[in-house]
Each structure stands twice: as structure tokens, then as C-alpha cells.
N, C-alpha and C positions, 0 to 999 in steps of 0.2 A: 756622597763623595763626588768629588767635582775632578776637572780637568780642564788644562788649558789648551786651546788650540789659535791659532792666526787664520783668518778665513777673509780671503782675497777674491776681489772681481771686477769686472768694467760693466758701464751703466751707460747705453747708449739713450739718449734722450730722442723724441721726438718733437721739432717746433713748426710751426708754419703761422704766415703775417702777412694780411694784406695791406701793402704800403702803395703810396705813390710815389712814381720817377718824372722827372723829364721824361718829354719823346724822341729824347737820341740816347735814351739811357743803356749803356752798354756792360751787362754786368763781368763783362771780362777783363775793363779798363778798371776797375779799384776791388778791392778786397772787402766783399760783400760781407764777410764773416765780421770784422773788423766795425762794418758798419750799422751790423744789425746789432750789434751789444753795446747800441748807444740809444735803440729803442725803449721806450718807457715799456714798452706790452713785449717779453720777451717770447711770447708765442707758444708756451711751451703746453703739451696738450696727454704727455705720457714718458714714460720711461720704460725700459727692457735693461735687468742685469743680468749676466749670461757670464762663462769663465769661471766659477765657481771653482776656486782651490782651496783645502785646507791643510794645514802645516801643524803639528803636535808641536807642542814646547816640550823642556823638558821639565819645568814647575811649574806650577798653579800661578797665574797671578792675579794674586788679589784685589784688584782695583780692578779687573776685567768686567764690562757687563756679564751678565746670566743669558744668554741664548733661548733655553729651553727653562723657567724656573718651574719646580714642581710645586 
């Protein structure tokens, strides 16, 4: 017997990238975030999801993945 549930959470990435700037490069004059998500190498090296809620439904739904399949 199965049950449905909603299971919710945030996934904080971690990136780092060694680039080259200018040597007046000031990273407070432009929106570095903006600028890094135009790099080919997105840096990305781990993830952490933390926040974990879960929420009952009140029916099965079938189209759900299996979580735990026996």
C-alpha cells in the first residue's frame, strides 16, 4: 500500500572559477552573477539540499515517482 506525499526543499550549489579581468576590474561596478552565467565552465563543484518538508495529500497519485520501491 502506497501513499502520496509532496516533499519540498532548497539546494544550495557551490561554484568557483578562475577567470581573467582587467586590472581596474572593479567587481562592484557590474553584476558579477549576471556575468558568470555567460561562462562556458560554470564552476560548479557540489551541491547541499537542506529545508526538507513533507506535506500528505489526501490521495495516491499515480503518476508519482516511487521514493522508497520495495
Amino acid at each position: 500500500m502506497m501513499r502520496s506525499v509532496v516533499v519540498s526543499w532548497m539546494e544550495v550549489s557551490a561554484h568557483s572559477v578562475t577567470v581573467n579581468v582587467p586590472a581596474d576590474f572593479d567587481p562592484g561596478s557590474v553584476d558579477v552573477g549576471d556575468v558568470l552565467g555567460a561562462l562556458a565552465d560554470d564552476g560548479f563543484f557540489g551541491v547541499v539540499r537542506e529545508g526538507f518538508e513533507v506535506r500528505d495529500l489526501d490521495v495516491v497519485e499515480p503518476g508519482a515517482e516511487v521514493l522508497f520501491p520495495g
